[in-house]
C-alpha positions as CSV (number, residue, x, y, z in Angstrom):
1,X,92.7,103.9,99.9
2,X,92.8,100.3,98.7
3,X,92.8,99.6,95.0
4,X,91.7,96.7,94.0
5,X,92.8,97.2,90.4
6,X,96.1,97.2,91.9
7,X,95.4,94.3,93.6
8,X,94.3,92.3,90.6
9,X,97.3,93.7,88.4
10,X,100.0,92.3,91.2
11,X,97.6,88.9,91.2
12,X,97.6,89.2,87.7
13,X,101.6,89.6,86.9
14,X,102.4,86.0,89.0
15,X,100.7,84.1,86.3
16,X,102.3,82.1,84.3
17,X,100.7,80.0,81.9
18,X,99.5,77.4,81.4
19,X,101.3,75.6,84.6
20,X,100.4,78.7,87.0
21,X,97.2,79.8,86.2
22,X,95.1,81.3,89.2
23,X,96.1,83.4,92.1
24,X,94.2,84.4,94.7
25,X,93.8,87.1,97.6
26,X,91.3,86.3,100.5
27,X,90.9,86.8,104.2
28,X,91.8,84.5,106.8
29,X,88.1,83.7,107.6
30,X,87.6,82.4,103.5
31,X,86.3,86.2,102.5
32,X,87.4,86.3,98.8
33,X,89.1,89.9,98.3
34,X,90.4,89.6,94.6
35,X,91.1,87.3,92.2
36,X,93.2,86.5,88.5
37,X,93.5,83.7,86.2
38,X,94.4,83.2,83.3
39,X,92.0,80.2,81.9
40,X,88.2,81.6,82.1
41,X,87.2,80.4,85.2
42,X,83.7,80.6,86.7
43,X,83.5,82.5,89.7
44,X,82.0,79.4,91.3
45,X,85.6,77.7,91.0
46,X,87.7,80.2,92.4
47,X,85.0,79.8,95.3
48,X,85.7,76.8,95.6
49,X,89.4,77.3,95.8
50,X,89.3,79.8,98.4
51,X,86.8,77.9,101.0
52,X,89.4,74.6,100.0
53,X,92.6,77.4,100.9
54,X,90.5,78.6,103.7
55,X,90.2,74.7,105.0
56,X,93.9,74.2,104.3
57,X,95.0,77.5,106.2
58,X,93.2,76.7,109.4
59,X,95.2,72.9,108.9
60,X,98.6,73.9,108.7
61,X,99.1,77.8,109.9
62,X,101.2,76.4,112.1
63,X,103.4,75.5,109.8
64,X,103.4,79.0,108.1
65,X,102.0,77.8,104.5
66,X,99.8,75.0,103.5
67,X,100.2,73.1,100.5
68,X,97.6,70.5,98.4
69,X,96.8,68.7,95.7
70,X,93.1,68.6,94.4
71,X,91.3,68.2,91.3
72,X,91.5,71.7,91.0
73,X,95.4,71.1,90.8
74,X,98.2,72.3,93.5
75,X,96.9,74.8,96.1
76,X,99.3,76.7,98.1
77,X,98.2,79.1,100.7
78,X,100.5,82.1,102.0
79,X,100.2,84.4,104.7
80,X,100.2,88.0,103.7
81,X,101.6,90.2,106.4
82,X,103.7,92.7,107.3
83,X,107.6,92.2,107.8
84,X,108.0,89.8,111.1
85,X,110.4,92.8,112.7
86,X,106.8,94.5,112.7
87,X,104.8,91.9,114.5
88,X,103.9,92.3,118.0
89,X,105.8,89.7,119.7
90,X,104.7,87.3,121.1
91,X,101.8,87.1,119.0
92,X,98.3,86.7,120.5
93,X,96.6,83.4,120.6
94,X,94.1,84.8,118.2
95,X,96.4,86.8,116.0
96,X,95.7,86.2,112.3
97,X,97.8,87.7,109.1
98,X,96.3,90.1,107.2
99,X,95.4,88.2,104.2
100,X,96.1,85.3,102.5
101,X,97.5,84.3,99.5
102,X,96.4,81.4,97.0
103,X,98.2,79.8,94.1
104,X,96.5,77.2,91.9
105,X,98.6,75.5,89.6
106,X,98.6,72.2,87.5
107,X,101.0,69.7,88.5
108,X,104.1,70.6,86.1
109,X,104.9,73.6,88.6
110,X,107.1,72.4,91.4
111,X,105.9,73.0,94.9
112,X,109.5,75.1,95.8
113,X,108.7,77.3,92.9
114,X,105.4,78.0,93.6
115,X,106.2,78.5,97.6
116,X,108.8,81.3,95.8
117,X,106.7,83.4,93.8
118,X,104.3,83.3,96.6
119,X,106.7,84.7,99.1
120,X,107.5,87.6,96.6
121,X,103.9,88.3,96.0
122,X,103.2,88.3,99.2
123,X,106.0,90.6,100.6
124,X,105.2,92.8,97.6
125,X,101.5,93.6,98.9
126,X,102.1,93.1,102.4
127,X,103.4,97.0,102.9
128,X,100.6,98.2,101.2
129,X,97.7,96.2,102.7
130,X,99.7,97.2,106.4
131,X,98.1,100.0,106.3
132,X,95.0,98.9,106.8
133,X,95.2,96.7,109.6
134,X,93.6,98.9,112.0
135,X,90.3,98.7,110.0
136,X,90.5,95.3,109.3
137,X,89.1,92.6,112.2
138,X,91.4,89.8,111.8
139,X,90.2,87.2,114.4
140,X,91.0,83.6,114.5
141,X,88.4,81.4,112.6
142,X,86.5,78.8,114.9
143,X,87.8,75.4,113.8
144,X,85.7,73.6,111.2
145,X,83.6,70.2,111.4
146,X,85.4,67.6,110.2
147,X,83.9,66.8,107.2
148,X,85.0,64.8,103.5
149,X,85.9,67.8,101.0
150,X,84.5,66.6,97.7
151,X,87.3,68.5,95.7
152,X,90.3,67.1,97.8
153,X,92.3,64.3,96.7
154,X,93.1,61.2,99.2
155,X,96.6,63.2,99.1
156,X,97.3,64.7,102.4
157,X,98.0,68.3,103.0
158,X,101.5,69.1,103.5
């Protein structure tokens, strides 16, 4: 069974304040799964976050992690899956990870450090969220309009 108090504990245990303050779990198609922060954030916000991840993530999974700045602060986005020795190889066109990982930080937190604590989260509830694979439809997202994102910064995604 998945426990989402879990979930939200590991999310939870990342934070470190006030530079890293939000962390967030979604699916690859934007579907918000859990969520912590540390400031009080409206729900609406962390909305906001994961369609901006889910934007980022369609962007740049090429490149295995996408990376922003916004007025939200720096976004990183993380694949959560299982160990790549367990990956059917080669992947399907359409193959997705299992979840994905978000990290919102302000700008005093360095890119490398949040791209490391993100790894460890990550690996941390990849071998529990495995298990669930088989229950969960992961298909690729169809590609969004190209549209101005009001919460983006001119700042390209890396």
């Amino acid at each position: 069974m998945l426990v989402l108090s879990r979930l939200q504990d590991s999310l939870r245990q990342i934070l470190s304040p006030p530079g890293l303050h939000t962390a967030v779990l979604l699916t690859p198609s934007g579907q918000l799964v859990s969520f912590a922060s540390y400031e009080s954030r409206c729900k609406d916000e962390i909305r906001v976050i994961a369609g901006l991840s889910g934007e980022v993530w369609q962007e740049t999974q090429e490149q295995g992690s996408g990376m922003v700045d916004s007025e939200l602060g720096r976004i990183v986005v993380l694949p959560v899956d299982e160990a790549p020795e367990l990956l059917p190889m080669p992947l399907p066109d359409d193959y997705q990870p299992l979840m994905l990982l978000v990290l919102n930080s302000t700008d005093a937190v360095e890119w490398d450090d949040l791209q490391t604590k993100g790894k460890a989260l990550a690996s941390q509830i990849a071998k529990p969220l495995s298990k669930f694979r088989q229950h969960l439809v992961v298909h690729k997202p169809l590609p969004l309009l190209a549209s101005p994102s009001a919460v983006t910064s001119p700042a390209r995604a890396r």
